[in-house]
C-alpha positions in Angstrom: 75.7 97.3 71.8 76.3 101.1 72.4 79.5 102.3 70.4 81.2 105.5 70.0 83.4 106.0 67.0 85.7 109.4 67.2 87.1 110.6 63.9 84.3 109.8 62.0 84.5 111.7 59.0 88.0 111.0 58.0 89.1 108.0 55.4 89.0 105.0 58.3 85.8 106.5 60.4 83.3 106.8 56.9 84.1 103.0 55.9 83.7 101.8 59.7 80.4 103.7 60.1 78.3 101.2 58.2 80.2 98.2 59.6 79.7 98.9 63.3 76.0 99.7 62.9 75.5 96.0 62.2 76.6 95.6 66.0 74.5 98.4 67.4 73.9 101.5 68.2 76.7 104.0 67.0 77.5 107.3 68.2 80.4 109.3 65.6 81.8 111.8 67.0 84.5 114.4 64.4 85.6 118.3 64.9 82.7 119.1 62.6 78.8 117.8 62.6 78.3 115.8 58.9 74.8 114.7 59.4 74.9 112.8 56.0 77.2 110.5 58.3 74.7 109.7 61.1 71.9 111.6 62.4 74.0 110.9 66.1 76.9 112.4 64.9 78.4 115.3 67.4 81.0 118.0 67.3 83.4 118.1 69.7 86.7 119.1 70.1 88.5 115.7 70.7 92.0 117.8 71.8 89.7 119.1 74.6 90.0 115.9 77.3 87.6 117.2 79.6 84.7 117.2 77.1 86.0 113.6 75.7 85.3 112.5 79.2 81.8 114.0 79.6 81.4 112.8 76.7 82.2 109.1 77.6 80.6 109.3 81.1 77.3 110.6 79.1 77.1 107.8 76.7 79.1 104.9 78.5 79.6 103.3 75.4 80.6 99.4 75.3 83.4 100.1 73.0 85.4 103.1 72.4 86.8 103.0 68.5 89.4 105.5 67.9 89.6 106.6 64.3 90.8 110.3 65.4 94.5 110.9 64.6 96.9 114.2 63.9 97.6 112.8 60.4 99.9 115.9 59.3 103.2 114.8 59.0 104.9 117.5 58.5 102.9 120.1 60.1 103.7 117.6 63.1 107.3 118.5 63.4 106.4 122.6 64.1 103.1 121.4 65.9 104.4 118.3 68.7 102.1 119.8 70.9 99.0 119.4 69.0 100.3 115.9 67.6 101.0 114.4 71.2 97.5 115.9 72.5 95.4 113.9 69.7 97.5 110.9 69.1 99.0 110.2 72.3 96.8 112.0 75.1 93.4 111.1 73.8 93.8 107.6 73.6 95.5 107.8 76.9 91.9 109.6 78.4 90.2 106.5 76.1 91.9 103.7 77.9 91.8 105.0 81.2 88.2 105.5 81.1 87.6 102.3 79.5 89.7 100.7 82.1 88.0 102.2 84.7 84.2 101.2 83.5 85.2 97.9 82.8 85.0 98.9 78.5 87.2 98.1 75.1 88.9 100.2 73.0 90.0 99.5 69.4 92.8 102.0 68.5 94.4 102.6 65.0 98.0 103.3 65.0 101.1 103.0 62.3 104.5 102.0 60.8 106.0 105.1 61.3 106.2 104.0 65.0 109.7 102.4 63.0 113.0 103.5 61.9 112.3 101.8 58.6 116.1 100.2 58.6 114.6 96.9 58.6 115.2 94.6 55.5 112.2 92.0 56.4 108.5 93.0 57.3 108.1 94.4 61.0 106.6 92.2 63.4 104.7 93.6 66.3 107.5 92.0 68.4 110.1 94.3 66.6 111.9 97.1 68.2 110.0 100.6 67.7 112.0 103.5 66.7 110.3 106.8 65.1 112.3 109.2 63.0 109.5 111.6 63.5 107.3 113.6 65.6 104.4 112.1 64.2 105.9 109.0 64.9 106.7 109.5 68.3 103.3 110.6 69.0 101.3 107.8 67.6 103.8 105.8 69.3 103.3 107.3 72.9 99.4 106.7 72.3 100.3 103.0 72.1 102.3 103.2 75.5 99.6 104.8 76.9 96.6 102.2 76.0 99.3 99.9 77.0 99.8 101.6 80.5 96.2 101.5 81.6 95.5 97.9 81.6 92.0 98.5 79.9 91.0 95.7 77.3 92.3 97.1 73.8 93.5 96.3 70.2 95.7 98.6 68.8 95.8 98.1 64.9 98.9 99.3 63.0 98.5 100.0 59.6 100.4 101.6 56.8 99.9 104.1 53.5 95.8 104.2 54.0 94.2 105.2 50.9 90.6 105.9 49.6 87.8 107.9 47.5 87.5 110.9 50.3 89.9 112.9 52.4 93.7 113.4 51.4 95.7 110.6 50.5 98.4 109.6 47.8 95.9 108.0 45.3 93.6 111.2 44.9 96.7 113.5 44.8 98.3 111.4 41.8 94.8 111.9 40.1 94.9 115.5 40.6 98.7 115.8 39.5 98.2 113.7 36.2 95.6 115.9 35.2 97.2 119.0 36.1 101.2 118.0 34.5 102.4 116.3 32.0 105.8 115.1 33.9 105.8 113.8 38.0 108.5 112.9 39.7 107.8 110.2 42.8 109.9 108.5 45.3 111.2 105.4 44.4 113.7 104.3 47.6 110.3 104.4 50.3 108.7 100.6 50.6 105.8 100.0 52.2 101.9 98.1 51.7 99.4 100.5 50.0 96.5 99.9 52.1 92.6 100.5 51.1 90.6 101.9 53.9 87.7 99.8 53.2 90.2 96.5 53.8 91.6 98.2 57.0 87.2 98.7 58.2 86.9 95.2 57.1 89.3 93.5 59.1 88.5 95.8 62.1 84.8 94.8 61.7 85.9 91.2 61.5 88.1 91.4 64.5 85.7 93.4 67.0 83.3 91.1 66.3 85.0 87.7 67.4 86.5 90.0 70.2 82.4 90.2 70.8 81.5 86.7 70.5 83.9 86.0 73.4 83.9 89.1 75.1 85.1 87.6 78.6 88.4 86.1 77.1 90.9 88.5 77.0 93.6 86.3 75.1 93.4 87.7 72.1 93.8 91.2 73.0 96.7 93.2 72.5 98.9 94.9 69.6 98.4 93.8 65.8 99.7 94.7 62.2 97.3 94.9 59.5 98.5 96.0 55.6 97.4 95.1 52.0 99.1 92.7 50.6 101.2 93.7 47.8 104.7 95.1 48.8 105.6 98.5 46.3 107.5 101.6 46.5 105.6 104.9 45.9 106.9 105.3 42.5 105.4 102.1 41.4 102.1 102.9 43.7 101.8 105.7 41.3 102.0 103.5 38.1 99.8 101.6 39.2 96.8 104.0 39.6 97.5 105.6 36.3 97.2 102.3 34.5 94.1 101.6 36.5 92.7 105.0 36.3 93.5 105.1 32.5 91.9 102.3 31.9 88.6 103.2 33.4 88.3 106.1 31.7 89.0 108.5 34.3 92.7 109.6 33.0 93.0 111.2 29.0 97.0 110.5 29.4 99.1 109.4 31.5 101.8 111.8 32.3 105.7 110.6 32.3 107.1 109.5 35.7 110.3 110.3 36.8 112.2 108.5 40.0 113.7 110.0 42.4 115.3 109.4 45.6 114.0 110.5 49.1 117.6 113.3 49.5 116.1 114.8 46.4 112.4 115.3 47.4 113.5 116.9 50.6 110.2 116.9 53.1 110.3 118.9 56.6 109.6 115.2 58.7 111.9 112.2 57.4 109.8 109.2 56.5 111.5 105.3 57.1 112.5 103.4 53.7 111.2 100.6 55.0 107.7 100.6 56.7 106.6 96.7 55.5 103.9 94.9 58.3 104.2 91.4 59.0 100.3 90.3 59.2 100.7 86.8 60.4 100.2 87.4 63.8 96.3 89.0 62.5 95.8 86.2 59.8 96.6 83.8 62.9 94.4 84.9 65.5 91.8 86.2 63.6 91.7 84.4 60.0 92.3 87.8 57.9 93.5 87.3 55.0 95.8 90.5 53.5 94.2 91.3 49.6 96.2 92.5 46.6 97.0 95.8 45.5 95.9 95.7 41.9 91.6 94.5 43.6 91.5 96.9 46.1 93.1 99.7 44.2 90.5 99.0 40.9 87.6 98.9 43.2 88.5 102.1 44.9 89.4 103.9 41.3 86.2 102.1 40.1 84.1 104.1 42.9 85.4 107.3 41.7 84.6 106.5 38.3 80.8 106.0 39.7 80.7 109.1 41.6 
């Protein structure tokens, strides 16, 4: 099995690495060579399409596994451009080249593809409706995979967090430490997601994708989220207590809520970003895990390091 995986180096791409080499060969591909990744791990400029299709005609990899994605929220709403290049065009170039040679792509995408009105967990059946350029982008690369007919997954996901990169449970560390007061938003409600559970089910899904590789049935748009439903004020109490109790907070500072008007951010951000993961657990027998497992193992790892 030949497999490329783009975006290697970021929170997703360094907990799929060592689950796709149990299917073969992987090539990783990020803006920057990490050779404590993989010894076959390349720079390239992923925004450049030209060299993503060299790139893909050189290796003609089995599957394509997109873990490369404009991430910057914010920065997104001064920088469309940029945001449409990585997270719509490139998976566009993806699917049409896997379409093409007859290839599969397995694409991450997210819930900020909705409006976050809705008062139950979004289906993948639900109507999409980004408040955001980031949004919009990540939704447009969806449209795309969907307009080339190429065999794909696209896996939505929601508040990905782990022990590398930047994400919401690292900065809370840093903040406790720094202040003795934070004040978090408490009116934004969404599934706290571990990377490593998000690499699991992907490996878990690819693989029965494998096993009956000339079925197409199962292909097609999923949700995938941790399983515990929380607001990002209570996110945050949650890794203090966990962190303070392995050691790796002296105090933990006093919280404050406050509503989304009063923590004003240059992109919006839904209130309501909940996935409905029955359609995954289904198809594919994944079973969503709890906030307070996944969030101790991941704290526990940093404790370790």
């Amino acid at each position: 099995m030949n497999i490329l995986l783009t975006g290697a180096a970021g929170q997703l791409g360094q907990e799929l690495l060592p689950l796709l080499v149990q299917l073969g060969k992987v090539t990783v591909v990020d803006r920057n060579v990490i050779s404590t990744l993989s010894p076959d791990c390349l720079k390239l400029d992923l925004s450049d399409l030209n060299q993503v299709e060299i790139l893909l005609n050189r290796l003609h990899p089995d599957l394509v596994v997109n873990a490369a994605a404009y991430t910057a929220v914010d920065q997104a709403e001064n920088d469309s451009e940029t945001a449409f290049r990585m997270n719509a065009d490139l998976p566009g170039c993806m699917a049409r080249w896997a379409e093409r040679n007859g290839r599969f792509l397995f694409h991450f995408s997210t819930d900020y593809v909705f409006d976050g009105q809705a008062s139950q967990p979004y289906t993948e059946a639900h109507e999409t409706g980004p408040i955001n350029i980031y949004g919009e982008s990540k939704l447009a690369g969806e449209w795309a995979i969907t307009a080339s007919k190429c065999r794909f997954i696209v896996l939505r996901t929601s508040w990905v967090y782990s022990t590398h990169g930047s994400n919401f449970v690292l900065s809370m560390l840093r903040l406790a430490r720094e202040r003795p007061e934070l004040s978090v938003v408490s009116d934004q409600t969404g599934c706290p997601t571990w990377a490593r559970n998000l690499a699991g089910v992907s490996r878990k899904v690819i693989g029965q994708l494998l096993k009956y590789k000339t079925n197409a049935k199962n292909d097609g748009l999923y949700h995938y989220c941790d399983g515990t439903i929380t607001t990002w004020y209570e996110f945050a109490r949650s890794i203090f207590s966990v962190a303070s109790g392995l050691g790796l907070l002296d105090e933990i500072p006093r919280m404050l809520p406050l509503q989304s008007s009063q923590y004003p951010q240059i992109a919006v951000r839904p209130g309501f970003s909940v996935l409905d993961t029955s359609a995954i657990r289904e198809t594919f027998g994944v079973e969503a895990v709890g906030l307070n497992e996944s969030l101790t193992a991941c704290l526990q790892e940093i404790e370790d390091e």
